[in-house]
C-alpha positions as CSV (number, residue, x, y, z in Angstrom):
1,X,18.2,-9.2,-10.1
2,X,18.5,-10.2,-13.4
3,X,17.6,-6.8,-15.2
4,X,19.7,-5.2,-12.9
5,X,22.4,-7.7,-14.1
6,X,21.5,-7.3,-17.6
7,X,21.9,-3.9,-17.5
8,X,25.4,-3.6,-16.1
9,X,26.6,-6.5,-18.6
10,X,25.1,-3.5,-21.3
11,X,27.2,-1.0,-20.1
12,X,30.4,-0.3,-21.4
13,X,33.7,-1.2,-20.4
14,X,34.6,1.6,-19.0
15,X,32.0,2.5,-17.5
16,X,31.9,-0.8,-15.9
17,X,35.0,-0.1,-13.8
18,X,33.5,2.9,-12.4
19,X,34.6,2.2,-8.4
20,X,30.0,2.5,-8.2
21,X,29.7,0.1,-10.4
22,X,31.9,-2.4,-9.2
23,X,30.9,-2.0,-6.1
24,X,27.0,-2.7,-7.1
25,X,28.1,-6.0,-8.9
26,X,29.8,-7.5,-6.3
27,X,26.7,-6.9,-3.9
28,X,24.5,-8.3,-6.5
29,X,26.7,-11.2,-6.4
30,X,26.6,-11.5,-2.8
31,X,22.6,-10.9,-3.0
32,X,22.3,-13.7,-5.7
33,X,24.5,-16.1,-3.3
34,X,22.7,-15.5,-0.5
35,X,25.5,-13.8,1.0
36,X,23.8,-10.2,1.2
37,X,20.9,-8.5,1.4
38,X,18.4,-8.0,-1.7
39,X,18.0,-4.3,0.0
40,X,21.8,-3.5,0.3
41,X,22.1,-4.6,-3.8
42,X,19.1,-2.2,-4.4
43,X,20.6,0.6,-2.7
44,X,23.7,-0.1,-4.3
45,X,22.3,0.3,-8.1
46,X,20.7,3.7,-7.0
47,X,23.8,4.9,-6.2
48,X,25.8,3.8,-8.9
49,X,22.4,5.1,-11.1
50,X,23.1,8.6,-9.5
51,X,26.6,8.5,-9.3
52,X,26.7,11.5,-12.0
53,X,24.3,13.8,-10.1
54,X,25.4,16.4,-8.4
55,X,25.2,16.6,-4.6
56,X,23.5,19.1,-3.2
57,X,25.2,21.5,-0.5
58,X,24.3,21.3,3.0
59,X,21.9,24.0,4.4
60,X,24.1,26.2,7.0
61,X,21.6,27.2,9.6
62,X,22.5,29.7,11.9
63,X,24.2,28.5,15.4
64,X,21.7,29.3,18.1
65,X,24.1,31.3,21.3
66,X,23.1,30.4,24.5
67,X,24.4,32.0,27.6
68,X,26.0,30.6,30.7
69,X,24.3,31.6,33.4
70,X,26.4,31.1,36.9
């Protein structure tokens, strides 16, 4: 937790207000007070890690058509 710390404190200031990044520090907070889960401030720093990568478009399968049958 403390890297993790560490590195947002590095960050800039900007950066730092990104709505990802706020969001990961105040679930590291919550992890460091026993409030929340080690795994939810983990998850958290991935995505504010990623939050620049793009996301990738569903794959459209085709709709299978059934038939009623009465």
């Amino acid at each position: 937790m403390r890297e993790a710390a560490d590195y947002i404190v590095s960050l800039p200031k900007a950066e730092q207000k990104h709505r990802a990044w706020q969001t990961a520090i105040e679930i590291l907070i919550g992890a460091a007070e026993g409030r929340d889960f080690m795994l939810h401030a983990w998850i958290a720093m991935k995505q504010a890690l990623g939050k620049d990568t793009p996301t990738r478009e569903p794959l459209k399968k085709r709709v299978k058509s059934y038939r009623i049958i009465r």
